[in-house]
C-alpha positions in Angstrom: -3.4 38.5 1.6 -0.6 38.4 -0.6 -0.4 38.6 -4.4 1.4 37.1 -6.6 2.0 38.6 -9.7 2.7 36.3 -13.1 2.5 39.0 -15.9 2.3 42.5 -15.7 -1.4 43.8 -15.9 -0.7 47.4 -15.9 0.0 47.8 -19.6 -3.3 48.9 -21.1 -4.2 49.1 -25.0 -5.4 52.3 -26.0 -9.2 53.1 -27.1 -10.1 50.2 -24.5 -14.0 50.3 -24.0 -14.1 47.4 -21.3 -13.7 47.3 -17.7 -13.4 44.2 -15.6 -15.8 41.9 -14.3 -16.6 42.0 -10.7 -15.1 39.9 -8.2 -17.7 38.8 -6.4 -21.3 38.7 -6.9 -21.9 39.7 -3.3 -23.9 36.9 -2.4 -25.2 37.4 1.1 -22.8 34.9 3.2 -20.4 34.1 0.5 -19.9 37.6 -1.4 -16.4 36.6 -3.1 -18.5 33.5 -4.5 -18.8 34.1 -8.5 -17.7 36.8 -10.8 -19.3 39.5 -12.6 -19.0 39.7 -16.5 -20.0 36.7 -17.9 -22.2 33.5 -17.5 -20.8 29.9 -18.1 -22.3 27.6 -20.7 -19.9 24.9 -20.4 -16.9 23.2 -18.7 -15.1 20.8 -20.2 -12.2 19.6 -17.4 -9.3 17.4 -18.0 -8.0 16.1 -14.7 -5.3 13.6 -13.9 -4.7 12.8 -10.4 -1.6 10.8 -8.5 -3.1 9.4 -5.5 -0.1 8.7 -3.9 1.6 12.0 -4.1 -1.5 13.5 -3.4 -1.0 15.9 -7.2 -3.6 17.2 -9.6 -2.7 18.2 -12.9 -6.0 20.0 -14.5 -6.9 21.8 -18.0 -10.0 23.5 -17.7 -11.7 25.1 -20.5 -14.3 27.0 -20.1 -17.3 28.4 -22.3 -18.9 31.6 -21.5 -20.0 34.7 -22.8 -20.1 37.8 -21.9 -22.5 39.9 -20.4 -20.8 43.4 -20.4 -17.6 45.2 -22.5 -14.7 43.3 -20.9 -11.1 43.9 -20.3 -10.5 41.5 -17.6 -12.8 38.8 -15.7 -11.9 36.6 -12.3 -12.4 32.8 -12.0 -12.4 31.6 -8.9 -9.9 28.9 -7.7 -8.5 28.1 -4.7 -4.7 27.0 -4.6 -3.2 25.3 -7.2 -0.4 26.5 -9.5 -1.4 28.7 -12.3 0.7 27.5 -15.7 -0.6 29.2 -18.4 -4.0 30.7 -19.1 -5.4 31.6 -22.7 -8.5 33.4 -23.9 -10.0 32.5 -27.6 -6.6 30.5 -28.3 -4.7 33.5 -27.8 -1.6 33.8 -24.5 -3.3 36.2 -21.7 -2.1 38.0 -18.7 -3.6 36.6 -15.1 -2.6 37.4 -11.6 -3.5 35.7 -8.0 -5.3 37.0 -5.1 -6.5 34.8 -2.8 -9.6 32.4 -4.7 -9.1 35.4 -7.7 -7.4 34.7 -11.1 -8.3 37.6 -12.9 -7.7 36.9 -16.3 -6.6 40.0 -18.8 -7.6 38.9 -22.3 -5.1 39.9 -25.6 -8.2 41.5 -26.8 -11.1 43.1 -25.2 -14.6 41.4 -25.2 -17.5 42.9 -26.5 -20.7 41.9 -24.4 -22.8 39.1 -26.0 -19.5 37.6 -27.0 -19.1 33.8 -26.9 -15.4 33.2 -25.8 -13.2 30.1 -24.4 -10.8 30.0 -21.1 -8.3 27.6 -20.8 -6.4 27.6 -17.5 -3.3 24.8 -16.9 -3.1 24.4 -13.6 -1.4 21.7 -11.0 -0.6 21.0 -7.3 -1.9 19.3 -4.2 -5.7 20.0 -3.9 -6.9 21.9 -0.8 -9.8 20.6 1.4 -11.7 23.6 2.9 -13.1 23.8 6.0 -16.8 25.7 6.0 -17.7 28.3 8.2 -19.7 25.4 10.0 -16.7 23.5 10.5 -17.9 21.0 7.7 -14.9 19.7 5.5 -15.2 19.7 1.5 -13.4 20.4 -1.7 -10.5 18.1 -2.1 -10.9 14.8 0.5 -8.2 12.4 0.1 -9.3 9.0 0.7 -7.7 5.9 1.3 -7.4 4.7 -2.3 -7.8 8.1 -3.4 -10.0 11.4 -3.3 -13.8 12.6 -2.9 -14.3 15.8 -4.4 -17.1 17.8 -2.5 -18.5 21.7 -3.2 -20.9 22.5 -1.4 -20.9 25.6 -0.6 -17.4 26.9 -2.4 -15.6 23.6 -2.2 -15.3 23.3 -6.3 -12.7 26.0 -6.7 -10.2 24.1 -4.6 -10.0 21.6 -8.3 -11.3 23.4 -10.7 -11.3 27.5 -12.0 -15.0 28.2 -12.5 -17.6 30.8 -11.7 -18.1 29.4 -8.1 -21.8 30.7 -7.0 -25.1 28.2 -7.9 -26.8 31.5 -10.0 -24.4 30.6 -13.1 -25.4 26.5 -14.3 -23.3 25.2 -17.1 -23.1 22.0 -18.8 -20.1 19.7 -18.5 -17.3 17.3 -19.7 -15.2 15.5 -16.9 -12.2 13.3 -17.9 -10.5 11.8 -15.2 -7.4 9.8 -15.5 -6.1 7.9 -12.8 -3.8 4.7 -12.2 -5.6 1.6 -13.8 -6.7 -0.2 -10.7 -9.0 2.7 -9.3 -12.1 4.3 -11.2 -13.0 8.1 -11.2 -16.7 8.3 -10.9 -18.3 11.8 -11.7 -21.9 13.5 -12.6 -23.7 12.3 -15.9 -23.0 9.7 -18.0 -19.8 7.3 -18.6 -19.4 8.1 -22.2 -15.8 6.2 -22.0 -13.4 4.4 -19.7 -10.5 3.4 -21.1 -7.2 2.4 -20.1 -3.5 2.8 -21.4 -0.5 2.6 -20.0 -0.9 1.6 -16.9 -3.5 4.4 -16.7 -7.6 4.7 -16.5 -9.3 7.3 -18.6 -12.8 7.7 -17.5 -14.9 10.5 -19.6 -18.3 12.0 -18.0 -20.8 14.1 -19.9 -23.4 16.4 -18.0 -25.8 17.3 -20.5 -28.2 19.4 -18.1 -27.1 22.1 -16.4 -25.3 22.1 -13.4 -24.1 24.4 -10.5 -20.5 24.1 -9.2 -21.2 23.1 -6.1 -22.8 20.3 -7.5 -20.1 18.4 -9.1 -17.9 15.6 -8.1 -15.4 13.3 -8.7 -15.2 10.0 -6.5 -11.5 7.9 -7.3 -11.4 4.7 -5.5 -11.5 1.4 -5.5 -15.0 1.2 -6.0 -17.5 -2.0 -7.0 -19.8 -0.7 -9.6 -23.3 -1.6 -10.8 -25.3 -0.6 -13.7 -28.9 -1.0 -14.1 -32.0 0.3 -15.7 -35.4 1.9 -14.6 -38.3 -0.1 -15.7 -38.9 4.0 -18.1 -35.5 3.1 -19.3 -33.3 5.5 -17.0 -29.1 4.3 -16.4 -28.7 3.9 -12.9 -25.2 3.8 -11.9 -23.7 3.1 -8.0 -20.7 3.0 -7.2 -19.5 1.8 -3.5 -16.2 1.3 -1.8 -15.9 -2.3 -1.3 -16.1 -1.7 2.6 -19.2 -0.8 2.4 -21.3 -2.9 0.2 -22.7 -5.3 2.0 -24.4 -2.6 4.5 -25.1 -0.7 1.4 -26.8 -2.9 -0.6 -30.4 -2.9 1.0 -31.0 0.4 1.0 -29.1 1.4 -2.8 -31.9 -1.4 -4.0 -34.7 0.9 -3.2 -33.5 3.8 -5.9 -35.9 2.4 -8.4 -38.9 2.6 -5.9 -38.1 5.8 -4.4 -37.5 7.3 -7.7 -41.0 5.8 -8.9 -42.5 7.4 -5.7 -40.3 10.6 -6.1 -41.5 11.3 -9.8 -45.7 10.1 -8.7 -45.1 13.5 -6.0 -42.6 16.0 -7.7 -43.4 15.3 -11.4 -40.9 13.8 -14.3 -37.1 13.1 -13.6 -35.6 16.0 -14.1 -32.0 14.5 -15.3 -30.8 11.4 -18.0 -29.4 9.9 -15.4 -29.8 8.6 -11.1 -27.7 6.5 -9.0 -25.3 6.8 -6.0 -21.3 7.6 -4.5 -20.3 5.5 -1.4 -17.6 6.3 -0.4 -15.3 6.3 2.9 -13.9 10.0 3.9 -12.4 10.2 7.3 -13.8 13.8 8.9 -16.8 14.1 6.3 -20.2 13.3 8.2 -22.3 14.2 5.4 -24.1 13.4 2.6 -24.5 15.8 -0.8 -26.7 15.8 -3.5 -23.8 16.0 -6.1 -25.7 15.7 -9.3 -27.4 12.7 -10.7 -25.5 10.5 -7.7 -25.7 11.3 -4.6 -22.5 11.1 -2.0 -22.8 9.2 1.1 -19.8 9.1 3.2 -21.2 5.9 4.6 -23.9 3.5 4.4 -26.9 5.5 3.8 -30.0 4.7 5.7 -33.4 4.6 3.8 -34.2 8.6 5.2 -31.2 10.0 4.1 -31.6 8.2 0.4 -34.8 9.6 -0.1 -33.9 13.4 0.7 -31.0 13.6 -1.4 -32.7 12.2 -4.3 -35.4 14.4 -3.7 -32.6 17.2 -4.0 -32.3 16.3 -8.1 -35.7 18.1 -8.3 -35.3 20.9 -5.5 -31.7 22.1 -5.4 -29.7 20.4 -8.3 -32.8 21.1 -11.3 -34.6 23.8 -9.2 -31.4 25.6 -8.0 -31.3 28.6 -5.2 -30.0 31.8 -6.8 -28.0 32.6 -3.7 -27.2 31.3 -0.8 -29.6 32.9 1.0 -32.3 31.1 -0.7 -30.9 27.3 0.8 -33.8 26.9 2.5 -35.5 26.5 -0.5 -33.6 22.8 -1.4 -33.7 22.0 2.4 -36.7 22.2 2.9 -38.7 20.5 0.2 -35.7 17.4 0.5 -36.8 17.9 4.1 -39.9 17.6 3.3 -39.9 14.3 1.2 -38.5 12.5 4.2 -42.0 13.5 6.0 -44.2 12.3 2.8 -42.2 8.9 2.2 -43.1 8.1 5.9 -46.3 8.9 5.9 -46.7 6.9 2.4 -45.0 4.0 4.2 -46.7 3.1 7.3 -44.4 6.0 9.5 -45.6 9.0 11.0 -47.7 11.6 9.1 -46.8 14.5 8.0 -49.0 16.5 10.5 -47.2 14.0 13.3 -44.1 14.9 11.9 -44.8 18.8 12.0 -45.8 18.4 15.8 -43.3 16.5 17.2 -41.0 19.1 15.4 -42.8 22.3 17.0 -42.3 20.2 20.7 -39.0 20.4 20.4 -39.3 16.7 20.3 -37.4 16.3 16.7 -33.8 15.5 16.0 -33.0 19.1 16.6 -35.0 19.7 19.5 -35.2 23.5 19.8 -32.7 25.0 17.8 -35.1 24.7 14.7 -36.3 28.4 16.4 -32.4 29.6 16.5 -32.9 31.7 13.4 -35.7 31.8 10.3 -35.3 29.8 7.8 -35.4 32.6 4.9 -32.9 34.6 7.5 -30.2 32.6 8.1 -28.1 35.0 10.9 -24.4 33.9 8.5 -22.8 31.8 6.1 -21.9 29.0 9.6 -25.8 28.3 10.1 -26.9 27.9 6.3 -26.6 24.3 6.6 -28.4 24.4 10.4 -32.0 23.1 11.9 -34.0 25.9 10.8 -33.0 26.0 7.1 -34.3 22.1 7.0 -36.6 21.5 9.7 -38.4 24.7 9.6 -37.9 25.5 6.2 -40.0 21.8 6.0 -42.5 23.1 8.6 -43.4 26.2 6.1 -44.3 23.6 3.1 -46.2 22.0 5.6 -48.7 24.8 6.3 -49.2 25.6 2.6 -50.4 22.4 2.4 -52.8 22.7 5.0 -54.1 25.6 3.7 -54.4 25.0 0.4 -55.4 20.8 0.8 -53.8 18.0 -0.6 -54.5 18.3 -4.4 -53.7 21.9 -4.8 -50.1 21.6 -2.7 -48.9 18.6 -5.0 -50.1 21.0 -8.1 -47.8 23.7 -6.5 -45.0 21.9 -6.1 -44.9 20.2 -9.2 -45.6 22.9 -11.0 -42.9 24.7 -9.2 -40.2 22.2 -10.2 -41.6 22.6 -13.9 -41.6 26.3 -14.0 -38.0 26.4 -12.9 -36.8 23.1 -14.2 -32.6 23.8 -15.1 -33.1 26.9 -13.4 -32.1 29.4 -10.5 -35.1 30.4 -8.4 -34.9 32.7 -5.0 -37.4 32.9 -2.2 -39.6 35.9 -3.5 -40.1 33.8 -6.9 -41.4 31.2 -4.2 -44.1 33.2 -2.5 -44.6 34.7 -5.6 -45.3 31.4 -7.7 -47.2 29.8 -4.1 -49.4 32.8 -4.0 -50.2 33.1 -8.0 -50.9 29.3 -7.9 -53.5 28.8 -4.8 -55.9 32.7 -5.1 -58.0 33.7 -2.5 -55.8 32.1 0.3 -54.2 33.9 2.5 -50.6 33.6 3.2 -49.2 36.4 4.9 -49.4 34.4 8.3 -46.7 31.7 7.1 -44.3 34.0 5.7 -44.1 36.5 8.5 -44.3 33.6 11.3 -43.0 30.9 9.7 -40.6 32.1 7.0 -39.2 35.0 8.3 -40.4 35.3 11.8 -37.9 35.2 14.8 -38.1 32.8 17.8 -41.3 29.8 18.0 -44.7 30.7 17.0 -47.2 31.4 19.3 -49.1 28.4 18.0 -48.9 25.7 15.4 
């Protein structure tokens, strides 16, 4: 691993009572995910992209504050030219190291401190291929690019602290030749063009984890709409797709209705849905308030990601390990919406899986679903159809009513939030006394191979 050096970081002021930030947070699969230091409030990115040169050009300034003395802290970012970085308006010293720009501050940081990043950076954004094989980050597209993070993807277009335990609000401007749009999370607070350019401005207002935001630039046909409570919806499709589209988009306001009747109240100011043609990508994401569907999305698929706004984009795991935690309840919702509407129910569901007659067949034993055996299976069988499987006996034990007061309770205690698997049991437990679950998370959760029994 090479570094390159931009200004010297030896020089040290005297009477310094800092020491850096970690490099890392040493997150189970991913440990160089996220920094130590600090916690992120807010990004507020400026990007402009040429689609046909393939060339980013990006400010990022970034909110935090600090959590410890500092005299130095790492963003991570993947690629991408460095320009110039400043801390608190004031020229600071950075190097590179693989995903690490650690930034040296004029002046040390006391902890509590509010303080504001701004990195200039520019380039031709990376797509990264996962540990699965899975491609995200940067995807160019035909018309232009799909931005995709989950699990590290974001740092390949933006510096940031890249791990789903630090949630920040945001501000995406996008500029991009006139004829295309740049879609992103939130709301369009602007869209203006000049120029022969297209300014497009998004505002998050909730929180958000990194691996959770997007832009879409494309040629895209967009619709706006209401909820009958008053939420924006807002779509956005590549024209290529539309017409095999259209049926299923026109359900968000009923699955939404049905969502919020089982999880509890919207958790965001805004729903809707990406479309959007990437050659290599055969996945869909929950990026934040709309969904991205690298092809017509069938009715199944629609109703778990939007059932990720509440588990997994609100209700956020605090590490990696914890994925099964959004899997699982998304995984979930796909059983409940078919038993609501005339499919299979639930208990079907759950024995067809435990056949090996599923999707997945048998490799939903491979591993446990609270255990995933490394950072290539986090996005396996297991981690979704077992993780779905352990919801499932909760609510057997505990009945109907007191399963849909758990997990709407659940997504209300945590609401914005980071949440790992212990706070699960924990809450599950607290919420249903007298019952007995030791069985499900030594079998189900965290037990190795098929249990003896169903």
């Amino acid at each position: 691993m090479s570094l390159l050096l931009v200004l010297p970081l030896a020089a040290c002021d005297s009477g310094v009572r800092g020491t850096p930030g970690g490099s890392g947070l040493h997150d189970p699969y991913f440990p160089k995910a996220g920094n130590g230091g600090y916690d992120v409030t807010h990004y507020d990115l400026a990007l402009d992209y040429d689609p046909a040169h393939r060339r980013l050009t990006g400010t990022a300034v970034i909110q935090a504050r600090a959590t410890q003395d500092l005299s130095a802290f790492d963003l991570d970012l993947s690629g991408l030219e460095v320009r110039a970085v400043s801390v608190e308006g004031k020229d600071a010293r950075f190097s590179r190291a693989g995903q690490e720009l650690t930034v040296r501050p004029h002046d040390d940081l006391d902890e509590g401190e509010t303080f504001s990043a701004t990195v200039r950076y520019s380039g031709t954004p990376r797509t990264v291929t996962d540990a699965d094989g899975a491609k995200e980050g940067w995807l160019p597209t035909g018309d232009g690019a799909l931005a995709l993070g989950e699990p590290v993807g974001s740092m390949a277009w933006f510096p940031g602290n890249d791990h789903p335990s630090d949630k920040a609000t945001y501000d995406i401007a996008v500029t991009v030749p006139a004829a295309l749009r740049a879609v992103s999370n939130g709301e369009l607070k602007s869209d203006t063009v000049t120029g022969g350019r297209r300014t497009a401005r998004w505002h998050v207002g909730e929180p958000m984890a990194t691996y959770l935001a997007t832009v879409a630039i494309g040629d895209f046909e967009v619709e706006t709409s209401t909820l009958d409570d008053g939420l924006p919806v807002y779509v956005a499709v590549d024209p290529s797709l539309a017409a095999a589209s259209a049926p299923v988009l026109a359900k968000i306001p009923e699955i939404m209705e049905w969502a919020q009747d089982n999880f509890g109240p919207y958790p965001f100011s805004s729903t809707g849905a990406v479309v959007d043609r990437v050659d290599g990508v055969g996945y869909a994401l929950e990026t934040q308030n709309r969904p991205s569907f690298p092809a017509a999305p069938d009715t199944t698929t629609l109703v778990h990601e939007l059932a990720h706004q509440w588990y997994g984009d609100s209700v956020t795991p605090r590490s990696w390990r914890d994925m099964w935690l959004s899997e699982s309840f998304a995984t979930y919702a796909e059983w409940l919406w078919a038993e609501d509407h005339g499919g299979r129910s639930a208990q079907q569901t759950f024995e067809t899986v435990y056949r090996g007659e599923g999707d997945n067949g048998t490799d939903i034993w491979d591993f446990p679903p609270g255990r995933p055996s490394s950072a290539a299976h986090i996005s396996e069988a297991p981690v979704y159809d077992r993780g779905a499987m352990v919801l499932h006996k909760i609510r057997r034990t505990v009945g109907d009513d007191a399963f849909y007061d758990i997990v709407q309770g659940w997504a209300a205690a945590h609401r914005h939030g980071n949440a790992s698997t212990a706070d699960f049991t924990s809450y599950v437990e607290k919420r249903a006394p007298g019952k007995d679950f030791s069985g499900i998370w030594r079998v189900w959760l965290y037990g190795n191979g098929k249990p003896a029994r169903p």
